[in-house]
TORFINU-761051 format. One record per residue (C-alpha): y, z, x. Coordinates in steps of 0.5 Angstrom, whole numbers, padded with zeros to 4 digits, always signed. Example, Ala and Ser with C-alpha at 12.3 -4.5 7.8 and 13.67 -1.06 7.14 Angstrom:
<lodos>
-0009+0016+0025 -0002+0014+0027 
</lodos>
This chain:
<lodos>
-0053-0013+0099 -0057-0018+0094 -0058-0023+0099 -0061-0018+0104 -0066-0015+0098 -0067-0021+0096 -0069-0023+0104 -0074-0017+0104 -0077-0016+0097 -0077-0024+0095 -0082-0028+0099 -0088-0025+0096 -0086-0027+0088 -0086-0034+0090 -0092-0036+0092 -0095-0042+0090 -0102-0040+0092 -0106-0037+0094 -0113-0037+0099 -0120-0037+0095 -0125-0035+0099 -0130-0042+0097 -0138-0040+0098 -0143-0045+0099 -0147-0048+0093 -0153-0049+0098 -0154-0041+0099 -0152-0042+0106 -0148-0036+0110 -0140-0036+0108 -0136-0036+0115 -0131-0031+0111 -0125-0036+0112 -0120-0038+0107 -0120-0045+0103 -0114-0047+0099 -0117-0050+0094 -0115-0057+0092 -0111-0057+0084 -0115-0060+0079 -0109-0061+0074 -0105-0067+0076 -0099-0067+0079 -0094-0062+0079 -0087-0063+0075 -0081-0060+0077 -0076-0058+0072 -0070-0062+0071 -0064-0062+0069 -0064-0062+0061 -0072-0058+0061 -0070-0053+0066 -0063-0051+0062 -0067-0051+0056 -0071-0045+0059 -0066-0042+0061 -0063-0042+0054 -0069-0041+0051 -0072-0035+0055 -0065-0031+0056 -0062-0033+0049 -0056-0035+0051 -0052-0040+0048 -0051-0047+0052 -0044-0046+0055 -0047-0039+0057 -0053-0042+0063 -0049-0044+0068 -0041-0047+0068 -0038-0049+0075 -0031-0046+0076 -0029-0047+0069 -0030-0054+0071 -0036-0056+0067 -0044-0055+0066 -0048-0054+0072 -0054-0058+0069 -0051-0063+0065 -0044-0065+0068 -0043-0062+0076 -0050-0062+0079 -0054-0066+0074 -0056-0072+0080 -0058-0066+0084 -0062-0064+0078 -0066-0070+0077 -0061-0074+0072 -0058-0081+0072 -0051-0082+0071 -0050-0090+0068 -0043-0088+0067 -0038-0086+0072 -0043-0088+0078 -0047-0094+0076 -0054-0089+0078 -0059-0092+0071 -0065-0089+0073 -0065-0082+0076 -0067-0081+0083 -0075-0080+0085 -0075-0075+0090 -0070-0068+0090 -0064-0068+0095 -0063-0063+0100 -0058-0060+0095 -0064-0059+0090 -0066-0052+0091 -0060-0049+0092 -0057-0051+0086 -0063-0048+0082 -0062-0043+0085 -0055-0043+0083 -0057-0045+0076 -0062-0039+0075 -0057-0034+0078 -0051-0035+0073 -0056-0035+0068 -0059-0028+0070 -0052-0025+0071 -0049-0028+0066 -0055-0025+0060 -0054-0018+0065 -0046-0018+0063 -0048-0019+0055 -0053-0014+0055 -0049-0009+0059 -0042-0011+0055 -0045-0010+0048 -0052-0011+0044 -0057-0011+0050 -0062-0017+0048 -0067-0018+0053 -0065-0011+0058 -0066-0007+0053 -0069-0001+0056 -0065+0000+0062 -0058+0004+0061 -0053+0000+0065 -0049+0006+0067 -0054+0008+0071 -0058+0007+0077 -0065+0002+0076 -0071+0006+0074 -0076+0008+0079 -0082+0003+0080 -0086+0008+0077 -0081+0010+0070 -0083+0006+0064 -0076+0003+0063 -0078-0001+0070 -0085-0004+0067 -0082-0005+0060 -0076-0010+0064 -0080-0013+0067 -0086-0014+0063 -0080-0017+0057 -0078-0022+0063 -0085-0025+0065 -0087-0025+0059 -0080-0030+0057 -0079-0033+0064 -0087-0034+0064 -0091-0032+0058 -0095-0028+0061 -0095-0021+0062 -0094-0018+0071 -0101-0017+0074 -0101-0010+0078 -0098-0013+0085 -0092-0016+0082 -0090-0011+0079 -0091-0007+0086 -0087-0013+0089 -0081-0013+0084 -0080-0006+0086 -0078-0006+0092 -0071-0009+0088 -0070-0003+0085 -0067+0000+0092 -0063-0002+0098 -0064-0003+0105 -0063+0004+0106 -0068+0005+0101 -0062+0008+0096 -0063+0007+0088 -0059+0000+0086 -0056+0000+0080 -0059-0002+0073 -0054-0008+0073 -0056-0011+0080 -0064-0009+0079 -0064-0014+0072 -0060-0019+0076 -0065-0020+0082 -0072-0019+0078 -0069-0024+0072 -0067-0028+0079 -0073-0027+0082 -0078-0029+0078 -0074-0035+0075 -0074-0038+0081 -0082-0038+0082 -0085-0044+0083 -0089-0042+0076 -0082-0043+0073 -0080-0049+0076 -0085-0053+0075 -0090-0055+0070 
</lodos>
């Protein structure tokens, strides 16, 4: 079920830019095409192991055993997935310098990351004192896009994740997380999951 909403409502979240429509400085006729304009910042970064665990720390309040573990086994960051997350690991596999470029493996395990995180902050708040879902009542369906409850969730989730707050059509976009396929109200649980996911995994989060 997740997945599928998440198939359909997330693409539009996720973009890393957008076309600028570029007139000429010599006054002459704009042809109306779109430019993608080349960024004047230099190059991105994305986050690594220690950097990405530490936002999550910090934007969820969560512990540093609470971001992700795998299978009891260890931390996802730190021990089970932090070669494909940009560490080295001079110790057990003789690799001193972590590698330049991401594997094939990298995006799925940030995915992985910032799932378990946004569910395991989803379980805290549901089970007692909610911390960052404070407006939603969790034994109930998520609220309607056009309810305060939905603006206030993911205005306290851009403004922890991102530190800013929504433009219009994202929160148009985030509300399609608010039903399923068959167009049904999911429940308050699912919703925080999928709108702390979605926009953890944005290319505003992950990279800097």
């Amino acid at each position: 079920m997740i997945m599928r909403i998440l198939l359909r409502s997330l693409l539009p979240v996720l973009a890393l830019a957008s076309g600028c429509r570029d007139g000429d400085a010599g006054g002459t006729e704009d042809t109306g095409a779109d430019e993608v304009q080349r960024a004047q910042r230099g190059e991105l970064q994305w986050k690594r192991n220690a950097a990405l665990q530490r936002d999550l720390m910090r934007a969820l309040e969560l512990p540093e055993d609470g971001v992700c573990n795998e299978l009891g086994r260890g931390s996802c960051t730190r021990e089970i997935h932090h070669i494909a997350l940009g560490a080295a690991d001079p110790l057990r596999i003789g690799l001193y310098e972590p590698l330049p470029d991401t594997l094939v493996s990298t995006p799925i395990v940030l995915d992985r990351v910032v799932m378990s995180a946004c569910v395991n902050r989803a379980d805290l708040d549901r089970g007692g004192a909610p911390v960052v879902f404070t407006e939603l009542d969790f034994g109930e369906a998520a609220p309607a896009p056009e309810d305060e409850a939905f603006a206030a969730t993911v205005t306290a989730l851009y403004r922890r994740l991102l530190s800013r707050d929504p433009e219009a059509h994202e929160l148009t976009t985030l509300g399609g997380l608010t039903v399923d396929d068959a167009g049904e109200p999911v429940s308050a649980h699912e919703f925080a999951v999928l709108a702390c996911f979605a926009i953890g995994t944005s290319s505003e989060f992950l990279f800097f």
